[in-house]
MARBA-749935 format. One line per field, with one value per residue (C-alpha): residue number from 1; x, y, z. Coordinates in Angstrom, 3 decimals, padded with zeros to 6 digits. Example, Ala and Ser with C-alpha at 12.3 -4.5 7.8 and 13.67 -1.06 7.14 Angstrom:
% residues 2
num	1,2 $
xx	012.300,013.670 $
yy	-004.500,-001.060 $
zz	007.800,007.140 $
//
This chain:
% residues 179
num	1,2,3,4,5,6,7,8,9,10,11,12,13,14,15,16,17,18,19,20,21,22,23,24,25,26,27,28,29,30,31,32,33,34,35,36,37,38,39,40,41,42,43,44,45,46,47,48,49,50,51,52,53,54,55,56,57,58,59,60,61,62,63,64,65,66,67,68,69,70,71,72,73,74,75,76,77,78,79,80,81,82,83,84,85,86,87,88,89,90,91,92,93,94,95,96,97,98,99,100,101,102,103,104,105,106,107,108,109,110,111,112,113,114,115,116,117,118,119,120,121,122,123,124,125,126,127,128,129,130,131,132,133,134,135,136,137,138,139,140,141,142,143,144,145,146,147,148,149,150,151,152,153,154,155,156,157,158,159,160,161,162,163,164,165,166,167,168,169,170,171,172,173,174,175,176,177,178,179 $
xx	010.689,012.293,014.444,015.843,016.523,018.540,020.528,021.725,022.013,024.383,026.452,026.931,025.114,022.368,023.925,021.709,022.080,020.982,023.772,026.795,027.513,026.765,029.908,031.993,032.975,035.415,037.386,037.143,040.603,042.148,041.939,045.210,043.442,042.117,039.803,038.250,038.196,036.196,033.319,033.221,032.935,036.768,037.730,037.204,035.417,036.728,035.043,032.293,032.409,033.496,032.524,034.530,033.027,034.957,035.278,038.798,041.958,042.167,044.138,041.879,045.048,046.772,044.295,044.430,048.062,047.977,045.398,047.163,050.403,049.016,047.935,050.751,052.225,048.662,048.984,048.717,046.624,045.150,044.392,042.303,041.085,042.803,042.202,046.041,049.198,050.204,053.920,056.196,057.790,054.568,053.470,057.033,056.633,053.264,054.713,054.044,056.061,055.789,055.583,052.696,051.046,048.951,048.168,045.230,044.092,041.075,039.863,036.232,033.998,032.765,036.615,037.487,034.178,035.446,038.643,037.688,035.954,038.469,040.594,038.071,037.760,041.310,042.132,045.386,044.289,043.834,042.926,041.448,040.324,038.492,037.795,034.548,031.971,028.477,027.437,024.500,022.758,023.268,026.810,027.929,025.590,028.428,031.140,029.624,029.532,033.005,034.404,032.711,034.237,037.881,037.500,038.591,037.625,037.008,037.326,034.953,036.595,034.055,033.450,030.896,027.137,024.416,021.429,022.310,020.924,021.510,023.992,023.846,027.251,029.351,030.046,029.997,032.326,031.779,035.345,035.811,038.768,039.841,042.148 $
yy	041.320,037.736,038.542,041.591,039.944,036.858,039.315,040.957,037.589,036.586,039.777,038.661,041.820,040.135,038.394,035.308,034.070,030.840,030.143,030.557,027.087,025.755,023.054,026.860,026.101,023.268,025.964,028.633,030.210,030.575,034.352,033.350,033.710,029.870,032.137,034.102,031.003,029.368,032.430,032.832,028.682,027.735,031.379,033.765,032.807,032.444,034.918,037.679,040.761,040.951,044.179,045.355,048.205,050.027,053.021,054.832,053.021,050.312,048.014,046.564,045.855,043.748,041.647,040.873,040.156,036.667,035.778,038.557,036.907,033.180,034.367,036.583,033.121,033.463,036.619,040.386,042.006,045.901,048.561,050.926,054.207,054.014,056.686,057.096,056.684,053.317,052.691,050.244,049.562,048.923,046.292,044.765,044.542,042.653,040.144,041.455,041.527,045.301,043.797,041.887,045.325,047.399,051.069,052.988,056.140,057.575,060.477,059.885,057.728,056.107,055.367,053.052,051.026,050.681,049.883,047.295,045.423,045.366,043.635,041.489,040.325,039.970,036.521,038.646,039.409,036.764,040.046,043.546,045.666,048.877,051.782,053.323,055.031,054.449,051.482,051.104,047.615,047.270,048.199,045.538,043.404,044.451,043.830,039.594,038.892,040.403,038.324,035.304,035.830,036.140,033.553,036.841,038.159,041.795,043.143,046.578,048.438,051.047,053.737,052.529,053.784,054.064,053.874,052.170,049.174,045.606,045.166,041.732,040.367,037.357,038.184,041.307,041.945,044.807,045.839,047.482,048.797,047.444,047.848 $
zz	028.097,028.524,025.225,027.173,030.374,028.172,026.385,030.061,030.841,028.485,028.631,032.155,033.480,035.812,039.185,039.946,043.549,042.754,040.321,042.790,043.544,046.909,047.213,047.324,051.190,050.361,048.265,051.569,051.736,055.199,056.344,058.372,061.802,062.973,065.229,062.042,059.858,062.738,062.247,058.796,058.493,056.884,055.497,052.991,049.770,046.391,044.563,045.434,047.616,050.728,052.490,055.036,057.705,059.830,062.028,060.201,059.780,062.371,060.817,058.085,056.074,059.165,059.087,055.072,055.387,056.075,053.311,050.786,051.383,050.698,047.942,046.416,044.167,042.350,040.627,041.598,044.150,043.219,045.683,044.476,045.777,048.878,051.772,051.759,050.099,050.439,051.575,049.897,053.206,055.045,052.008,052.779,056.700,056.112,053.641,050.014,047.333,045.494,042.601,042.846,044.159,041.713,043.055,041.261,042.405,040.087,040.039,040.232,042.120,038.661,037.445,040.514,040.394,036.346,037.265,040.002,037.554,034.969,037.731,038.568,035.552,033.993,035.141,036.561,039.733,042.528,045.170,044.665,047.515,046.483,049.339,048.514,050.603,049.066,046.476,045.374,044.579,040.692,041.122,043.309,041.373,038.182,040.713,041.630,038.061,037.525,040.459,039.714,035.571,036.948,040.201,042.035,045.411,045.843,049.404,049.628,052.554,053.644,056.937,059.222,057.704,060.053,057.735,054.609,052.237,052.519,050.078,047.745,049.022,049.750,053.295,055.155,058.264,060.653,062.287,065.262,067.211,070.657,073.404 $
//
């Protein structure tokens, strides 16, 4: 048994909690709201998930643009699966450059969570956010280890769930709409 779980090991297929290191807050990166990097403790991480709830669009994207624009010198930033067509114009107004923009639209369920991780792990991408509805726990397990490989954060934007499992992630932010 302890030869199986060191060859997952080193193929980088188990996500040990104890192994992210805990000096990660000095490398926080400003979310572009002082008010939000007071609350999450100096900003978003570095690497790991970061899942995003929400009730429909309500401006999930607005409040990336700040921290996607910082980071746009790094390398590219992937959207993938997203609940609409995203407009060139729109990624303009908010500060990106299109060609730091990748757009994937699978087919399947199975082909974005593949094509996350690729990101994830390429070293290319300093910023890939991924719409899905329903993860389970040895997926975004996959999707940790992929971050933490290519020092990439991956921001899971998802529809509020009533009833759902604690996911293992990096920090999880409930959104909600207001006046």
């Amino acid at each position: 048994m302890q030869d199986i779980i060191q060859h997952l090991k080193s193929q980088h297929l188990v996500w040990q909690a104890n192994l992210t290191k805990a000096d990660d807050h000095q490398f926080l990166h400003s979310s572009g709201f002082p008010e939000l990097d007071a609350l999450l403790g100096g900003g978003f991480p570095p690497h790991g998930v970061v899942e995003m709830e929400s009730v429909g669009s309500i401006g999930e994207l607005r409040l990336l643009a700040p921290y996607l624009e910082a980071s746009l010198s790094r390398g590219v930033t992937a959207f993938i699966q997203p609940p609409a067509l995203i407009n060139s114009l729109f990624l303009h107004g908010i500060g990106l450059d299109i060609n730091q923009v990748w757009v994937i639209t699978p087919e399947h369920q199975h082909d974005a969570l593949w094509a996350a991780e690729q990101c994830l792990k390429s070293g290319v991408c300093t910023n890939v956010l991924l719409w899905q509805d329903e993860l389970e726990i040895h997926q975004v397990k996959r999707l940790q280890v992929a971050s933490e490989q290519g020092s990439c954060p991956l921001f899971m934007l998802k529809p509020n769930m009533a009833n759902r499992l604690s996911l293992p992630v990096s920090l999880s932010l409930k959104l909600q709409g207001h006046e």
